[in-house]
Each structure stands twice: as C-alpha cells, then as structure tokens.
C-alpha positions in Angstrom: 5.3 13.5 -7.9 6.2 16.2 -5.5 3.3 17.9 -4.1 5.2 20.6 -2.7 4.9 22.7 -5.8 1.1 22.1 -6.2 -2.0 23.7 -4.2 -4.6 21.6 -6.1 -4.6 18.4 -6.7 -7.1 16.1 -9.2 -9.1 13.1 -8.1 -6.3 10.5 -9.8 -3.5 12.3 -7.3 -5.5 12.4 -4.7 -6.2 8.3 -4.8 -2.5 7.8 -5.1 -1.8 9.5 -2.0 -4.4 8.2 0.1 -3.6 5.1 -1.7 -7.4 4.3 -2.3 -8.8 4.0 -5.9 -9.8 7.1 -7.9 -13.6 6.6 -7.6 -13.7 6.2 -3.8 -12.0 10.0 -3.9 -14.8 10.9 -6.4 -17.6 9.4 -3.6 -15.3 11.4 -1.0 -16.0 14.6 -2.9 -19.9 13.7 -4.0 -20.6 13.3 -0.8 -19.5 16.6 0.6 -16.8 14.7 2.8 -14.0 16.0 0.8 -14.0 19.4 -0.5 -12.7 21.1 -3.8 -14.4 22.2 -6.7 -15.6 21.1 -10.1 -13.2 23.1 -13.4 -16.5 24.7 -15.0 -17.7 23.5 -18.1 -16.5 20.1 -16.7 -16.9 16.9 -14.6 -13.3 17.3 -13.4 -13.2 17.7 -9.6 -9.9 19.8 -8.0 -9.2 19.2 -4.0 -7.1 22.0 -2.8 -4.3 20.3 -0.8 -5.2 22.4 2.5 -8.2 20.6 2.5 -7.0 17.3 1.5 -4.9 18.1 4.6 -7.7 18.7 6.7 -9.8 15.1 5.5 -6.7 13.3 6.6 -6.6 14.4 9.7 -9.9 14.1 10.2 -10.0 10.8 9.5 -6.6 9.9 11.0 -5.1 8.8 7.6 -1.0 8.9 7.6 0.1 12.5 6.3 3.4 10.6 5.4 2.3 10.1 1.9 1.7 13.4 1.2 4.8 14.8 2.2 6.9 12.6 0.3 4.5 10.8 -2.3 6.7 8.2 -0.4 6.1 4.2 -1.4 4.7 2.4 1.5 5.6 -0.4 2.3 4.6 -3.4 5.1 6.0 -6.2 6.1 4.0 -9.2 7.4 6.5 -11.7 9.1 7.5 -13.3 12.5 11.2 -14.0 11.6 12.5 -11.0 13.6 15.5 -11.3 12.1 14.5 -10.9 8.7 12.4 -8.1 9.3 15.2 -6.3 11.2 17.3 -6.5 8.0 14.9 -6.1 5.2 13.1 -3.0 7.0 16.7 -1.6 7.4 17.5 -1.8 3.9 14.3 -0.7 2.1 14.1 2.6 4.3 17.7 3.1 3.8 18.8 2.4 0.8 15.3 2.5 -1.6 13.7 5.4 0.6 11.1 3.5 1.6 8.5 3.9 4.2 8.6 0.6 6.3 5.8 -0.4 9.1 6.3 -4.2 10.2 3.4 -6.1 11.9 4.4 -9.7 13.3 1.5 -11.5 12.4 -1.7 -12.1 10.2 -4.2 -10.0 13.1 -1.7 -7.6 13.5 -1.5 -6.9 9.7 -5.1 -6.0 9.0 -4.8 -3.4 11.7 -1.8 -1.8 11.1 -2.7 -1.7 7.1 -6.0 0.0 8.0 -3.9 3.2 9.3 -0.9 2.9 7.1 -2.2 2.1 3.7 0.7 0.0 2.1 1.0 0.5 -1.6 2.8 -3.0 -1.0 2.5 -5.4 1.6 5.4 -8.1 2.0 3.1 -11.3 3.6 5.6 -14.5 5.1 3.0 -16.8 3.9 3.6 -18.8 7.5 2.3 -17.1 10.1 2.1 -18.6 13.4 -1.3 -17.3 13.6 -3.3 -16.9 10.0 -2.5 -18.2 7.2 -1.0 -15.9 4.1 -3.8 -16.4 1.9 -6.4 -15.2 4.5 -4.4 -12.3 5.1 -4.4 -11.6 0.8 -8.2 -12.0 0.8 -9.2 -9.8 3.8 -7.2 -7.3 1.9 -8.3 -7.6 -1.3 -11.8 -7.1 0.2 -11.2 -4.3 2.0 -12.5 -1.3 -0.1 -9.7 1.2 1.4 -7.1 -1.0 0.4 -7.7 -2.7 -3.2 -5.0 -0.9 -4.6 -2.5 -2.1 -2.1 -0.1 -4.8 -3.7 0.3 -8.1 -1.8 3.7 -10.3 -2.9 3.8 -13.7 -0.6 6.7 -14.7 0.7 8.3 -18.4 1.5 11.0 -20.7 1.8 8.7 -23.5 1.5 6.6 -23.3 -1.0 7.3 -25.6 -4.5 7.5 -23.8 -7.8 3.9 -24.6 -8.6 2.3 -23.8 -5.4 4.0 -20.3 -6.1 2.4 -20.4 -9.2 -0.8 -20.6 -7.6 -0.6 -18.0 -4.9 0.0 -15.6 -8.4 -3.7 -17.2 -9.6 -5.5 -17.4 -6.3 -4.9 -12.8 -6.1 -1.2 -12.2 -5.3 0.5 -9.6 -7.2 3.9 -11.5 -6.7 6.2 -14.0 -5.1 9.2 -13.8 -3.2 11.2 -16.8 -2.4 13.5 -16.8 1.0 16.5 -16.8 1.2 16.1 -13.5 -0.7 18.5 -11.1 -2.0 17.5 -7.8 -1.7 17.5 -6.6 -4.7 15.0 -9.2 -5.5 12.9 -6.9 -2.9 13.0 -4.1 -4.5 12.5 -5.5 -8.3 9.3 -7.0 -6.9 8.2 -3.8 -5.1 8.5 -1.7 -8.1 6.9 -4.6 -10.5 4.2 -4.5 -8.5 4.4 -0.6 -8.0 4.4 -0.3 -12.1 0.9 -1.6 -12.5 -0.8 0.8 -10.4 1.1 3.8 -11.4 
C-alpha cells in the first residue's frame, strides 16, 4: 500500500501503519487525540494523513512506516555475528526495515519506539529469557499485533512445538538459511494482513 497517492486514510490503514490494532485507532480518534472526520450517514472515521503526520510526531512514533508501508522488523539476539548477517540481508535483499537490540531489556525498549510488525527473539538471552520477552509483548497494548517467531539451536522438536502453544507465532531453528527468514516473516506477516 503506498500512501503516497492517498490524503485520507481509514481506521484499518491507519492501525497497519502505526502497527497498533484498528480499535486502539478508533479510541485515538474518540478521544479527540487523533483527528479526521466521520463519512456522513456513517460510523466510518477518515484521518487525513497531515494529521496522522502530526499524532506521530507528537507522540514520537517512527514516521518510517508511513513512508514506505515498510515491514518492520527486530531482531532480539546477542550472537553478533548473526545479527550482522541476518540484518544485512533482510534490509538488502527483502527491503526490510531492521532495528537489532542485544538482549531481552533492551528489546522491550527499542520495540516501544519501533513498533516491529515481527520480532526475531534468540530464545537464549544472557539476560531474560525468550518466553518473558513473548509475554511482555503480547501484553503490551501498542504492540499485540507485532509477530514474535523464537529462535534456537537448542531447542528439541517438541519444546518448539510448545513455544507455538505457549503464544509464538513461529519458530526458527539455527543454523538458519535465510530464506527460511523470510518465509517465516511473511507467514507470520499473512495473518495480520
């Protein structure tokens, strides 16, 4: 979706780009927070984009998505040298935009400001654990839509299994080929979209 071409956008366009779900736009715009306007004869709310624009800002929410309707994507994991390469090839080659946090703290932090659609977790961090990292996000209103996929050389077949039950939205098992990456990021990417 390129919203070069559009000066209003709806409520479900809006959530995609602010990567927040479509009724937290609508509580945006109820409360006054957000401006637009309601398409008369309707419950249908329209946000100009200027003034989508000016909310961001306001609120110091990355403008990246809006430029590009760009997938975001962040890496959780202390193995510099698999970030290095993985970051490398998902901005170059798939177009994605890449932030990397190097641990579990780190993570929540950075994900508050970049609003992943996906977030790559190594599910052994030196200093949380994967699974606490899933459920802080899970719980976090701003980010429910953002897809978490664990990843790990360690973990058996069955314990992978369980990580999709306990709230992941996929696995990854290292060594990884790229490829792999990418297929998970847009499996996960097909549910919300």
């Amino acid at each position: 979706m390129s919203t070069k071409a559009k000066d209003v956008l709806t409520t479900g366009e809006v959530a995609k780009i602010c990567n927040v779900a479509p009724r937290t736009v609508s509580k945006w715009f109820d409360s006054g927070a957000l401006r637009g306007y309601r398409i008369p004869g309707s419950k249908d709310r329209r946000i100009p984009i200027n003034q989508l624009i000016r909310f961001m800002k306001q609120h110091n929410m990355p403008l990246n998505g809006l430029m590009t309707g760009c997938t975001r994507i962040l890496i959780v994991d202390d193995e510099v040298d698999v970030v290095e390469v993985l970051e490398r090839i998902l901005e170059d080659e798939a177009k994605y935009e890449v932030e990397v946090a190097k641990g579990g703290f780190e993570s929540g932090i950075v994900a508050e400001k970049f609003r992943p659609h996906v977030m790559l977790l190594d599910m052994h961090l030196s200093d949380l654990d994967g699974r606490v990292v899933c459920k802080q996000v899970k719980s976090n209103a701003d980010l429910q839509l953002t897809k978490v996929i664990a990843m790990s050389g360690k973990l058996t077949d069955e314990e992978a299994k369980g990580l999709l039950a306990s709230g992941f939205d996929g696995f990854l098992k290292k060594p990884f080929h790229v490829r792999q990456v990418m297929e998970a990021v847009e499996d996960a990417m097909a549910v919300v979209y």
